[in-house]
C-alpha positions in Angstrom: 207.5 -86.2 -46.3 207.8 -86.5 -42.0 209.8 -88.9 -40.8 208.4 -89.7 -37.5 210.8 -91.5 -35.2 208.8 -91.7 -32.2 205.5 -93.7 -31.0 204.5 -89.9 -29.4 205.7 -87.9 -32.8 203.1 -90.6 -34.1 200.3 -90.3 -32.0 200.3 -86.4 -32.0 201.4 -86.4 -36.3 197.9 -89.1 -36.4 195.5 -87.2 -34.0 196.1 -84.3 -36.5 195.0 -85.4 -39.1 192.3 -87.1 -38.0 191.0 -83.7 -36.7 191.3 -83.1 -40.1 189.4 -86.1 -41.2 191.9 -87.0 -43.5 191.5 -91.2 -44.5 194.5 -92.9 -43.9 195.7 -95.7 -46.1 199.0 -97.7 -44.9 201.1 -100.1 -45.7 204.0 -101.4 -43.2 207.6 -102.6 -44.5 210.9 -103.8 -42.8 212.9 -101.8 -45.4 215.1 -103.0 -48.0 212.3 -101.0 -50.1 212.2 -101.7 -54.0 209.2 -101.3 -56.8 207.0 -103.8 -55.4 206.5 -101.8 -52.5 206.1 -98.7 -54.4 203.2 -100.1 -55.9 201.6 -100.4 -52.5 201.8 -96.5 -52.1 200.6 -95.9 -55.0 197.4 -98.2 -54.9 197.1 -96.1 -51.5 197.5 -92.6 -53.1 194.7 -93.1 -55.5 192.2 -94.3 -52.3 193.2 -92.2 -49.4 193.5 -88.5 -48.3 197.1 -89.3 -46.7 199.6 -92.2 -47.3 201.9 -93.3 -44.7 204.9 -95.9 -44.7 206.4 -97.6 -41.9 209.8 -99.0 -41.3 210.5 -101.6 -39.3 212.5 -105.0 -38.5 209.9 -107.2 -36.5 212.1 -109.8 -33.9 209.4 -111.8 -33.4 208.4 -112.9 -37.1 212.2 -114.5 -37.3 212.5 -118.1 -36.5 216.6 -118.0 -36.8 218.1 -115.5 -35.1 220.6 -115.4 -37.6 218.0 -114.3 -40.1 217.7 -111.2 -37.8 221.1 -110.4 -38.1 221.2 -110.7 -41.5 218.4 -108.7 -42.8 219.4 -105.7 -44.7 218.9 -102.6 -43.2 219.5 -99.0 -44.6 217.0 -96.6 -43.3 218.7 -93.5 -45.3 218.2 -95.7 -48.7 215.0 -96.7 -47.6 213.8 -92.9 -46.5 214.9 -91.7 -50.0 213.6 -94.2 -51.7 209.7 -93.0 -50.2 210.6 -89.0 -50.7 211.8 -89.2 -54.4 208.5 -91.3 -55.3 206.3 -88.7 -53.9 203.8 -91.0 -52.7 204.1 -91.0 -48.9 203.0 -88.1 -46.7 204.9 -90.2 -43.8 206.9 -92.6 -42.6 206.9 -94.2 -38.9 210.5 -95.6 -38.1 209.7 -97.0 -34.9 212.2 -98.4 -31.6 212.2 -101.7 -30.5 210.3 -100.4 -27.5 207.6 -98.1 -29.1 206.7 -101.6 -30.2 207.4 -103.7 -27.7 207.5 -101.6 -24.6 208.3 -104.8 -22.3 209.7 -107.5 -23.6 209.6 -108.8 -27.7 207.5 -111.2 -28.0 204.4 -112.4 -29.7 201.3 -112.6 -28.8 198.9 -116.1 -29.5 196.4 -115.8 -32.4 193.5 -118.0 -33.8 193.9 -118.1 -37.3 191.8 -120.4 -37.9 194.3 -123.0 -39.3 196.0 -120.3 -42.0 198.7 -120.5 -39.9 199.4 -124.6 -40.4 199.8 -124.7 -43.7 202.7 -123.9 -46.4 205.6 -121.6 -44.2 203.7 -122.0 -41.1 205.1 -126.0 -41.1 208.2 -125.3 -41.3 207.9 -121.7 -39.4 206.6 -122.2 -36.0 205.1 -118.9 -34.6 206.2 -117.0 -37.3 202.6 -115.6 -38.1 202.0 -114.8 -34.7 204.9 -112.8 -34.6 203.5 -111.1 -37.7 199.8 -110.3 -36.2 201.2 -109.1 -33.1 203.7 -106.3 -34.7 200.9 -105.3 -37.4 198.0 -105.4 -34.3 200.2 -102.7 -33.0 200.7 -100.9 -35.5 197.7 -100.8 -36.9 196.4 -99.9 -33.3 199.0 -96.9 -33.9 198.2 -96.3 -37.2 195.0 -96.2 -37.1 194.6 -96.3 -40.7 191.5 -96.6 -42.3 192.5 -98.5 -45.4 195.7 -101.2 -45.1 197.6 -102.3 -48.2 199.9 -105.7 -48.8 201.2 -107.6 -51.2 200.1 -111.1 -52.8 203.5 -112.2 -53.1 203.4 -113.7 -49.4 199.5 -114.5 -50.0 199.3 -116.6 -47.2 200.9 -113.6 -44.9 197.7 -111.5 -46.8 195.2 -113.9 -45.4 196.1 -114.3 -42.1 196.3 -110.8 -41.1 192.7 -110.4 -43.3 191.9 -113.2 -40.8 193.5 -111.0 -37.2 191.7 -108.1 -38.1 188.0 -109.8 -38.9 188.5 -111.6 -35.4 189.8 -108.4 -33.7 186.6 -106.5 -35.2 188.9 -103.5 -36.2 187.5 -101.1 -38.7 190.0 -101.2 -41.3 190.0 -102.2 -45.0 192.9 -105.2 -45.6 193.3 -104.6 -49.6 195.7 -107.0 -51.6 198.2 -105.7 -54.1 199.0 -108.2 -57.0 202.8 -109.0 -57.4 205.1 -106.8 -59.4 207.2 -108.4 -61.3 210.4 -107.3 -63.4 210.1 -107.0 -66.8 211.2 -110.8 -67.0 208.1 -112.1 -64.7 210.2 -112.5 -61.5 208.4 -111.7 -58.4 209.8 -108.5 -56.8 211.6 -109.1 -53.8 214.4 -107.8 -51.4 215.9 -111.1 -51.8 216.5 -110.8 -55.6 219.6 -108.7 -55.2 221.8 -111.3 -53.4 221.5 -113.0 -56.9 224.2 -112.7 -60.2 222.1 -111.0 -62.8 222.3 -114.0 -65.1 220.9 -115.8 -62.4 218.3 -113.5 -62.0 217.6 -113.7 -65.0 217.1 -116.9 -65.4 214.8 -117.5 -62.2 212.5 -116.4 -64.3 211.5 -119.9 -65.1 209.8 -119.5 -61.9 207.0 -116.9 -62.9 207.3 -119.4 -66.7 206.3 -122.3 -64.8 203.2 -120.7 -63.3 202.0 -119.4 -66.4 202.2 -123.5 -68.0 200.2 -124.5 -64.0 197.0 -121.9 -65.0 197.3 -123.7 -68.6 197.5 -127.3 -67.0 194.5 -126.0 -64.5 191.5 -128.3 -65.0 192.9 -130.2 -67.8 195.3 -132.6 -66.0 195.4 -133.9 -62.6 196.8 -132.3 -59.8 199.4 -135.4 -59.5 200.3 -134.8 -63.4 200.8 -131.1 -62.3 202.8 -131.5 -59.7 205.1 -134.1 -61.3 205.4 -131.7 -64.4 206.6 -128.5 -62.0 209.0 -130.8 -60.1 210.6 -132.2 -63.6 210.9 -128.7 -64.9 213.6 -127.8 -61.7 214.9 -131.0 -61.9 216.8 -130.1 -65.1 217.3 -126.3 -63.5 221.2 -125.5 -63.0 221.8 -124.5 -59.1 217.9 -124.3 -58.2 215.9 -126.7 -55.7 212.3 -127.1 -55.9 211.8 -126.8 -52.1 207.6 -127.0 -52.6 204.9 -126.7 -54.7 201.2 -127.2 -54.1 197.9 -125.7 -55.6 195.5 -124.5 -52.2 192.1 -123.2 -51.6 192.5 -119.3 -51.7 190.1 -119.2 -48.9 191.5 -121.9 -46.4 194.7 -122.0 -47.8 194.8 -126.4 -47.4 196.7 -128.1 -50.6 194.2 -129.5 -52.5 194.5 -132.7 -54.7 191.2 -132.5 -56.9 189.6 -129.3 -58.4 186.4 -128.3 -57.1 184.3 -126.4 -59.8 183.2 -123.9 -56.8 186.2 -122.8 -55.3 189.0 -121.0 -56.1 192.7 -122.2 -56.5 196.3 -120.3 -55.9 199.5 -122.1 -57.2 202.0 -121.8 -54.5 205.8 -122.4 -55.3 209.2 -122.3 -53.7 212.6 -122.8 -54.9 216.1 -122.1 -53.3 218.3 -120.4 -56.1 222.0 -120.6 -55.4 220.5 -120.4 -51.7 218.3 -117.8 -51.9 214.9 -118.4 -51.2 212.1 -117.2 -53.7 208.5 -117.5 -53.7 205.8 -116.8 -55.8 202.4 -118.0 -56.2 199.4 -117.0 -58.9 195.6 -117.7 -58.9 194.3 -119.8 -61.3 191.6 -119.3 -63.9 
């Protein structure tokens, strides 16, 4: 596996292979890598000639600055973690300034509302700061198939949304959530938790399972005041949202359609971590 450290180690690695025509599938990370993104790479390997990784803390996705600072960061884990799995031909461990050769900031984007709804009210900017470091690296890249996660569906679907609007020729291709054996979603996050708390967060993934049962047999209301009961008797774990949404516009709905599609969308703050999860429902 390379590890390219450099926006020109990139370019020339890229121009290579494309020579080549080797297809390039893709899947950008900020580290703190576990199974979940694995699972990217390997949905990759199955559909491409070449798979490559990137590693990368974005600024301008972090509303608290203190966020930043706190992210975990351990590039030698991280690069080890990609060569003993065998699925990555490369990674791309830019500098601040192959991305952001100026200054850090983000660029506007229309969305097309995506970008209002669920983390964006509370997250101002935050998903421009995520088109504007996957526009560049995609731009970089130049993969021709891109692979992320469900788990932040609503990060999915706006950068599905970026890459319509910018007209660039690449596939966007959702992963569905992995989950430990106990049905908790995957995340960085999970290891600031006690294992028995881990553990029993699992009453997260529990209470989306009963939501796709309650689908279209009680009202959204009923569902809603069901989810928040279940966390109200939860040791050390806030309910901090839940909502059902349109997959496609991603607007909390309070009445199924019979034509469109729903997602259950949940968070909760365990012993002040933040999780989220969210599953369609059929």
């Amino acid at each position: 596996m390379e590890v390219l450290k450099s926006k020109k180690v990139l370019q020339d690695f890229i121009e290579r292979q494309k020579e080549m025509g080797k297809k390039i599938g893709f899947a950008p990370t900020m580290g703190a890598l576990h199974d979940g993104h694995l699972s990217l790479y390997e949905k990759a390997r199955q559909e491409n000639d070449l798979v490559i990784s990137s590693i990368f803390v974005n600024p301008t996705q972090f509303n608290n600055p203190e966020d930043l600072e706190k992210y975990p960061r351990d590039i030698n884990r991280d690069v080890l973690i990609l060569k003993k799995s065998g699925l990555v031909d490369a990674v791309y461990i830019p500098e601040v300034a192959d991305i952001y050769p100026e200054k850090a900031e983000s660029r506007h984007y229309d969305f097309g509302g995506l970008e209002n709804e669920m983390e964006g009210k509370s997250r101002p900017g935050h998903f421009d700061g995520v088109g504007t470091v996957v526009e560049e690296l995609f731009n970089q890249v130049k993969p021709d198939n891109a692979y992320f996660g469900e788990k932040d569906f609503q990060q999915l679907a706006t950068i599905k949304k970026m890459t319509e609007n910018k007209k660039l020729l690449i596939n966007i291709k959702g992963v569905p959530i992995y989950r430990a054996e106990n049905g908790l979603a995957l995340s960085s996050r999970n290891q600031r938790l006690q294992e028995d708390r881990r553990e029993a967060s699992k009453v997260i993934f529990e209470t989306l399972k009963k939501v796709n049962e309650w689908f279209r047999v009680i009202t959204v209301p009923e569902i809603k005041a069901r989810v928040q009961d279940i966390f109200d008797h939860q040791r050390g774990m806030q309910l901090e949202y839940f909502l059902i949404a349109d997959e496609e516009t991603l607007r909390e709905t309070d009445f199924f359609y019979k034509d469109r599609n729903f997602r259950a969308f949940i968070v909760v703050v365990v012993d002040g971590v933040r999780l989220i999860d969210n599953m369609h429902l059929d």
